[in-house]
NUZAVEX-102187 format. One record per atom (N, C-alpha, C): x, y, z. Coordinates in nm, 2 decimals, decimal comma, always signed. Example, Ala and Ser with C-alpha at 12.3 -4.5 7.8 and 13.67 -1.06 7.14 Angstrom:
REM residues 2
- c1 | c2 | c3
- +1,32 | -0,57 | +0,78
- +1,23 | -0,45 | +0,78
- +1,32 | -0,33 | +0,78
- +1,28 | -0,22 | +0,71
- +1,37 | -0,11 | +0,71
- +1,29 | +0,00 | +0,79
REM end
This chain:
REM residues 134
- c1 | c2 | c3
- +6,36 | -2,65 | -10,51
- +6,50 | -2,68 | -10,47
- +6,50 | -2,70 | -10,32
- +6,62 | -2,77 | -10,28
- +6,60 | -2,80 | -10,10
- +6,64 | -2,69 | -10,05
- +6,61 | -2,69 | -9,89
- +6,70 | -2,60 | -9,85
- +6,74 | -2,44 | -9,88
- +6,61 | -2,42 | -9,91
- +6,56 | -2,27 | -9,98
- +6,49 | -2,20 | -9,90
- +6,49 | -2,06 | -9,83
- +6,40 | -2,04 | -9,72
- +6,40 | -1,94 | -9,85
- +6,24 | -1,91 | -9,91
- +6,26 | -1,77 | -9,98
- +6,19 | -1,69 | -9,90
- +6,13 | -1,65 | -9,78
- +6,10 | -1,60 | -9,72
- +6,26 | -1,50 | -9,63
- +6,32 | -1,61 | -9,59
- +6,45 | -1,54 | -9,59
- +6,51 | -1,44 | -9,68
- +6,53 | -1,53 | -9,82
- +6,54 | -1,39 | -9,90
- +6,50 | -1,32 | -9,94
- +6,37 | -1,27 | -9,94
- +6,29 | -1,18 | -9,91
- +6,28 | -1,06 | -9,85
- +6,33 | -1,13 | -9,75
- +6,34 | -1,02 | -9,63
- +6,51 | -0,94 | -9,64
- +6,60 | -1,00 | -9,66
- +6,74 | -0,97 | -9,68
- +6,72 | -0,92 | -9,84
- +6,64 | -0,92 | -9,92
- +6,68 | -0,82 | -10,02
- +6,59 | -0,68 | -10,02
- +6,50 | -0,70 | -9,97
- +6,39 | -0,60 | -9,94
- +6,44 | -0,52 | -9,82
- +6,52 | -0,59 | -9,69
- +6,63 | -0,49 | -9,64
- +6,72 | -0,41 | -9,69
- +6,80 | -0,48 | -9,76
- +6,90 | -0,42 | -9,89
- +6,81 | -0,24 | -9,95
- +6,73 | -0,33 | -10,03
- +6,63 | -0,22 | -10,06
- +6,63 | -0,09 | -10,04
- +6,53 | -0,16 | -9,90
- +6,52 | -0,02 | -9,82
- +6,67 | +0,07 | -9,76
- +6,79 | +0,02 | -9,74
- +6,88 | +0,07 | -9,67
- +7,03 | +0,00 | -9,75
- +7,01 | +0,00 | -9,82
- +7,14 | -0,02 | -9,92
- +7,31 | -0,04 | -9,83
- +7,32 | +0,05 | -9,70
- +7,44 | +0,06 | -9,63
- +7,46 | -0,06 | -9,55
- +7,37 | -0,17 | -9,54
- +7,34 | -0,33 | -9,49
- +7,52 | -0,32 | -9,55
- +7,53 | -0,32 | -9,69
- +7,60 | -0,41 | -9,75
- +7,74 | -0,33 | -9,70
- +7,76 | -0,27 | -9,61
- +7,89 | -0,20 | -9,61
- +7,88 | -0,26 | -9,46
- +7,85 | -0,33 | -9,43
- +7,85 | -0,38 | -9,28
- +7,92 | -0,46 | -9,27
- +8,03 | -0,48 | -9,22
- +8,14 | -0,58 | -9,22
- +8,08 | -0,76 | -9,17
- +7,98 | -0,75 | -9,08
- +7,92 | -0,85 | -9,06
- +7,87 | -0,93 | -9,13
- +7,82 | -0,88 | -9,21
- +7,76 | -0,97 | -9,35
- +7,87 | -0,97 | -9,48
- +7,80 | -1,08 | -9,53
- +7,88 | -1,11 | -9,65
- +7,79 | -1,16 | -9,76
- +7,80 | -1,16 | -9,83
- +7,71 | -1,22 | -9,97
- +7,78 | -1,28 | -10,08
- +7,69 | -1,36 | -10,11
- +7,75 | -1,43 | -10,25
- +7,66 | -1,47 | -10,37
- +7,67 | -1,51 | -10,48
- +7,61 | -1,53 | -10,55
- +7,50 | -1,65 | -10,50
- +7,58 | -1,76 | -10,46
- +7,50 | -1,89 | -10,37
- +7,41 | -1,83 | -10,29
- +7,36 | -1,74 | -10,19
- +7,28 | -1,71 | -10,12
- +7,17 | -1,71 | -10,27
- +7,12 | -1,70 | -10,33
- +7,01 | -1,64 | -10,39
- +6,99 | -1,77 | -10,53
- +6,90 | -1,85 | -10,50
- +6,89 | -1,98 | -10,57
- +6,80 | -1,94 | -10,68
- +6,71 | -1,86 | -10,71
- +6,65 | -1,79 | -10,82
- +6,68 | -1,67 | -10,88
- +6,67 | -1,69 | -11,03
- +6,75 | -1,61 | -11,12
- +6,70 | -1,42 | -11,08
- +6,56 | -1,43 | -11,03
- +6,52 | -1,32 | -11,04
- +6,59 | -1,24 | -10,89
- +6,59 | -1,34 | -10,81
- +6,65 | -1,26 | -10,67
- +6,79 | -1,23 | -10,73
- +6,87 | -1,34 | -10,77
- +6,97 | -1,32 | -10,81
- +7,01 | -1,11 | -10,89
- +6,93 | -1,14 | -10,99
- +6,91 | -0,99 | -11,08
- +6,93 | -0,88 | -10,99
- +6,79 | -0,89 | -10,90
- +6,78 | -0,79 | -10,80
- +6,90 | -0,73 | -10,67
- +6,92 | -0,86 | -10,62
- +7,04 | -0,86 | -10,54
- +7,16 | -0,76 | -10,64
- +7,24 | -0,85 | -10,72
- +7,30 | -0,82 | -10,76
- +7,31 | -0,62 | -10,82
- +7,17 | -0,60 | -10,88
- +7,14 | -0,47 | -10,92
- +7,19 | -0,38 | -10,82
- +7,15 | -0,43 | -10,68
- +7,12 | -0,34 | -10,59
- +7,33 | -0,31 | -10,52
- +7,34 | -0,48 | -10,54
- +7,50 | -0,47 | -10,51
- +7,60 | -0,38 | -10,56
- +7,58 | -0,38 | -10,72
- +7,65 | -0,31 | -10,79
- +7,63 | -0,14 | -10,82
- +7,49 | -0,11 | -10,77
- +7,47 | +0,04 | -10,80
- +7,53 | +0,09 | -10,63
- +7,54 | +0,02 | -10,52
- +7,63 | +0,05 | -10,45
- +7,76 | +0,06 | -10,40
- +7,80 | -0,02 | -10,52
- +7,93 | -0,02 | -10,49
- +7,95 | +0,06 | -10,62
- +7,90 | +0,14 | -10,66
- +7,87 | +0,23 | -10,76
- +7,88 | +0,40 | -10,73
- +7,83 | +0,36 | -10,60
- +7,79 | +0,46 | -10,50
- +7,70 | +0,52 | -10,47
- +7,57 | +0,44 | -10,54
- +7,41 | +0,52 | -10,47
- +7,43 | +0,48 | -10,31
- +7,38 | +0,56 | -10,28
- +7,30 | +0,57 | -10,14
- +7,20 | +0,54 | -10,12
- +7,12 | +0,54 | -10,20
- +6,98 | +0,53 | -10,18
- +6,94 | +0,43 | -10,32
- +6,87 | +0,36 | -10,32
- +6,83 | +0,26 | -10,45
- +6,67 | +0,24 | -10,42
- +6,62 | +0,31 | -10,56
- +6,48 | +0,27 | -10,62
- +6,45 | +0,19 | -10,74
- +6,29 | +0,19 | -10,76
- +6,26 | +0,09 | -10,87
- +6,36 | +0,22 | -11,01
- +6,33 | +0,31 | -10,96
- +6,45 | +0,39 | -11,11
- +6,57 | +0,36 | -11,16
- +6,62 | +0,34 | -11,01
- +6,77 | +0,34 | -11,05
- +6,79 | +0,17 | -11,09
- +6,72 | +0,08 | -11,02
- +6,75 | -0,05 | -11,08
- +6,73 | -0,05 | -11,24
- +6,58 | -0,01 | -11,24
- +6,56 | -0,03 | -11,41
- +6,67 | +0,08 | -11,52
- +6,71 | +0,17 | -11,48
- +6,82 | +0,18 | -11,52
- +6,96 | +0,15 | -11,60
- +6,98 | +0,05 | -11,41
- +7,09 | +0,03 | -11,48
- +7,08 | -0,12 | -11,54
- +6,98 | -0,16 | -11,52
- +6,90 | -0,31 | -11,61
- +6,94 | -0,26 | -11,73
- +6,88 | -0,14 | -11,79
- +6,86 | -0,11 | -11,97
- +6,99 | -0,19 | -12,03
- +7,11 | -0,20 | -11,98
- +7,25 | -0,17 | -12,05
- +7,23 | -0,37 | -12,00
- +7,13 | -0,45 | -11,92
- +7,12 | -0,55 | -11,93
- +7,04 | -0,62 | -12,02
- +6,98 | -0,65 | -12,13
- +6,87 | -0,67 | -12,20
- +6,80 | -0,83 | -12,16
- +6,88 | -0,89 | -12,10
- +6,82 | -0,99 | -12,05
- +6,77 | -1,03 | -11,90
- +6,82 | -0,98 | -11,88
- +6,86 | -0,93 | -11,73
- +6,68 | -0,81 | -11,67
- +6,68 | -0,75 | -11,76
- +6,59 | -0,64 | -11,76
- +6,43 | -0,77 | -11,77
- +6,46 | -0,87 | -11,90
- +6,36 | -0,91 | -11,96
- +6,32 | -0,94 | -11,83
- +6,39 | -1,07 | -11,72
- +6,35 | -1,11 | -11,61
- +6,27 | -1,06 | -11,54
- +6,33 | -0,95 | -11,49
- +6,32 | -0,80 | -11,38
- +6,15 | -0,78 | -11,41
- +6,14 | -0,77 | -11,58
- +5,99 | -0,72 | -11,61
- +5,89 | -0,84 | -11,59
- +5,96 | -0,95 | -11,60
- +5,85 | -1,10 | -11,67
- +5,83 | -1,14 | -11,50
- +5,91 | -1,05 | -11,40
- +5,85 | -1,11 | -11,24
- +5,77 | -1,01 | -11,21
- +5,72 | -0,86 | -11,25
- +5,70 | -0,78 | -11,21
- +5,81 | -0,68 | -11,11
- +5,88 | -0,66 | -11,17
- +6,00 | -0,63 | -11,06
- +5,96 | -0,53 | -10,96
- +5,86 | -0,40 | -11,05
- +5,83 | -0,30 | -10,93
- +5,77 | -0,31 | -10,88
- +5,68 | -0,42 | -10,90
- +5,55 | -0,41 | -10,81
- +5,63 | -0,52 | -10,70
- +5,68 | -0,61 | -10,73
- +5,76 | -0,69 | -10,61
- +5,88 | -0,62 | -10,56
- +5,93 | -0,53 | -10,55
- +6,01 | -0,43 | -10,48
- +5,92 | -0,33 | -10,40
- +5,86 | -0,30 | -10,41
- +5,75 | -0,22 | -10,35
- +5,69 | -0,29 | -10,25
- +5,62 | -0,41 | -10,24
- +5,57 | -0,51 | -10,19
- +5,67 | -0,56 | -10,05
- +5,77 | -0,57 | -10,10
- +5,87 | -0,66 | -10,03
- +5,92 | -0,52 | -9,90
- +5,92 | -0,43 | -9,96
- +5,97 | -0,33 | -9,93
- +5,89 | -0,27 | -9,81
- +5,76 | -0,32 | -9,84
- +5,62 | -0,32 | -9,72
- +5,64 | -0,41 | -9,61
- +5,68 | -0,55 | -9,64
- +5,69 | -0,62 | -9,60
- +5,82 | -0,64 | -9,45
- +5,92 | -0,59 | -9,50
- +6,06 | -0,65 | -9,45
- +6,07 | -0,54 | -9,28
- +6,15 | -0,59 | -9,21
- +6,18 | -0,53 | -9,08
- +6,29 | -0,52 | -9,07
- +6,35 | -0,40 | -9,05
- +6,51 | -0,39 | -9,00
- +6,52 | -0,51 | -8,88
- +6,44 | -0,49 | -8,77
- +6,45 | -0,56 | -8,63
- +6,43 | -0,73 | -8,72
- +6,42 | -0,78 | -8,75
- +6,46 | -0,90 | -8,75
- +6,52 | -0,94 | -8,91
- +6,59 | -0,90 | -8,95
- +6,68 | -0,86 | -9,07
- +6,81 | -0,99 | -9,03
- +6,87 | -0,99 | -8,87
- +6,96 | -1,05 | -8,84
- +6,92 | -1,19 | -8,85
- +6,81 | -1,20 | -8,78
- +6,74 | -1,32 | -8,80
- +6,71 | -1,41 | -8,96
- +6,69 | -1,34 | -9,02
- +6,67 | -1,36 | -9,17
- +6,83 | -1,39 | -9,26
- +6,88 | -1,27 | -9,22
- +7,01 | -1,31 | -9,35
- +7,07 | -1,39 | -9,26
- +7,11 | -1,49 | -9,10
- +7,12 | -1,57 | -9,08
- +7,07 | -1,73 | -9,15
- +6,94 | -1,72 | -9,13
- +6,87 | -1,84 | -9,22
- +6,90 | -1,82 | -9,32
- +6,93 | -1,73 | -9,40
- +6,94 | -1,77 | -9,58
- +7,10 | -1,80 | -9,58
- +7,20 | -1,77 | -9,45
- +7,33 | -1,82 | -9,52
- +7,31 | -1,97 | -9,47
- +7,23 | -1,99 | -9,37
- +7,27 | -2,15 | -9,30
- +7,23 | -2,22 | -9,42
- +7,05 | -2,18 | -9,51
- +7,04 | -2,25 | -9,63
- +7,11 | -2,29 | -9,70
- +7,21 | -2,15 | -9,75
- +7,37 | -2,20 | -9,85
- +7,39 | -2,24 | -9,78
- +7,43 | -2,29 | -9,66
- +7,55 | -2,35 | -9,63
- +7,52 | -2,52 | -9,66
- +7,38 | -2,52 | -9,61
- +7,33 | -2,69 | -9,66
- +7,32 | -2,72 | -9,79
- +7,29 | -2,62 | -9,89
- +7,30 | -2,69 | -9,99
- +7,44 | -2,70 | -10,06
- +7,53 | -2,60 | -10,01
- +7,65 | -2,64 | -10,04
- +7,73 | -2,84 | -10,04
- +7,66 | -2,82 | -9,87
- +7,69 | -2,95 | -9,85
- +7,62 | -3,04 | -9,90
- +7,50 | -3,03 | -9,98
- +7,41 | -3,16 | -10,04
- +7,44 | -3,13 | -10,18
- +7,49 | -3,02 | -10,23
- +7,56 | -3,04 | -10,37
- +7,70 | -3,13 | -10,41
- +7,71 | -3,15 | -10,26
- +7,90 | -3,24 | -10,22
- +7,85 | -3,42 | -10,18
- +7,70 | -3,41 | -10,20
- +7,68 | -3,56 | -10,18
- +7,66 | -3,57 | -10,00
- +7,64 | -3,48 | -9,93
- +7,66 | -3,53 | -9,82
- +7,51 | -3,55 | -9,77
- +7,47 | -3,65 | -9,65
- +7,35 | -3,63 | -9,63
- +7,30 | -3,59 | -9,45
- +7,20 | -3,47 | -9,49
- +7,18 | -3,38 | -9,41
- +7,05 | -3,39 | -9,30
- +6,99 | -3,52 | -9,37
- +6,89 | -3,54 | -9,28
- +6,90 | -3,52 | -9,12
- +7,03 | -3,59 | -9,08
- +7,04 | -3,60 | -8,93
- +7,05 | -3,43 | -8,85
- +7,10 | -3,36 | -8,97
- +7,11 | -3,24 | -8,92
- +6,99 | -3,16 | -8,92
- +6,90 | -3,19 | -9,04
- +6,81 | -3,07 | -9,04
- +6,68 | -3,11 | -9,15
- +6,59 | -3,12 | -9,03
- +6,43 | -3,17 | -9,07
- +6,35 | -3,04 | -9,07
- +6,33 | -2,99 | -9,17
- +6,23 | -2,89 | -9,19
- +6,07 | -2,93 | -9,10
- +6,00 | -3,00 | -9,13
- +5,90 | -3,04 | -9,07
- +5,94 | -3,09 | -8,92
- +6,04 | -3,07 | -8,86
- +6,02 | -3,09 | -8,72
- +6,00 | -2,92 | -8,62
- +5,89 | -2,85 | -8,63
- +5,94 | -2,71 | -8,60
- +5,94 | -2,68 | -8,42
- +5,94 | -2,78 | -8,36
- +5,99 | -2,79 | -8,22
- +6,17 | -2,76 | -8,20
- +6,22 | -2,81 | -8,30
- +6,40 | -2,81 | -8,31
- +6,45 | -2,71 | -8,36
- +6,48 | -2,57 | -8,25
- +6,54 | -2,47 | -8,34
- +6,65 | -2,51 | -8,39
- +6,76 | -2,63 | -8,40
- +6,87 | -2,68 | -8,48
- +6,84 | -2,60 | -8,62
REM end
């Protein structure tokens, strides 16, 4: 798909993860459009709703969990390896450039929003030019 940084999301869900209180941060916002695969999607979402649930804390338990009462939802979670890629990611991610990251993944939605409207984006934004921080 265009205009997909998954390294972006990556890092903004494996933040989430580790620190769940990201999402009470008035700064950020999220939406379903940030997350262009079904399985980030799952994840994200899991993590959204057991917080606004009121965990504090979110592990591979409490996701699989509250998956069970999902049966399809769960199938995904398992057919990506869900805990071994929450774990992983979880190694991976940095609070310190967290801002940096869930920046790039909203600018992504924001272009694909606009190339799902027909508009064309080239003039604004060449992936392969990596001299142009634009």
């Amino acid at each position: 798909m265009k205009y997909v940084d998954i390294a972006a999301v990556i890092q903004v869900i494996g933040s989430i993860y580790q620190n769940p209180m990201l999402l009470e941060n008035e700064n950020y916002f999220f939406n379903e459009e940030d997350f262009t695969e079904e399985f980030h999607k799952i994840l994200f979402g899991s993590m959204y709703n057991l917080h606004a649930l009121g965990a504090k804390e979110i592990s591979v338990n409490t996701i699989e969990d509250y998956l069970q009462q999902r049966p399809k939802s769960l199938a995904v979670y398992k057919a990506n390896k869900g805990p071994d890629y929450l774990r992983e990611i979880s190694k991976s991610c940095s609070f310190s450039t967290f801002e940096y990251y869930y920046k790039k993944m909203k600018k992504m939605t924001l272009l694909r929003m606009y190339d799902n409207i027909g508009m064309d984006l080239t003039w604004l934004y060449d992936p392969d030019n990596i001299l142009d921080a634009k």
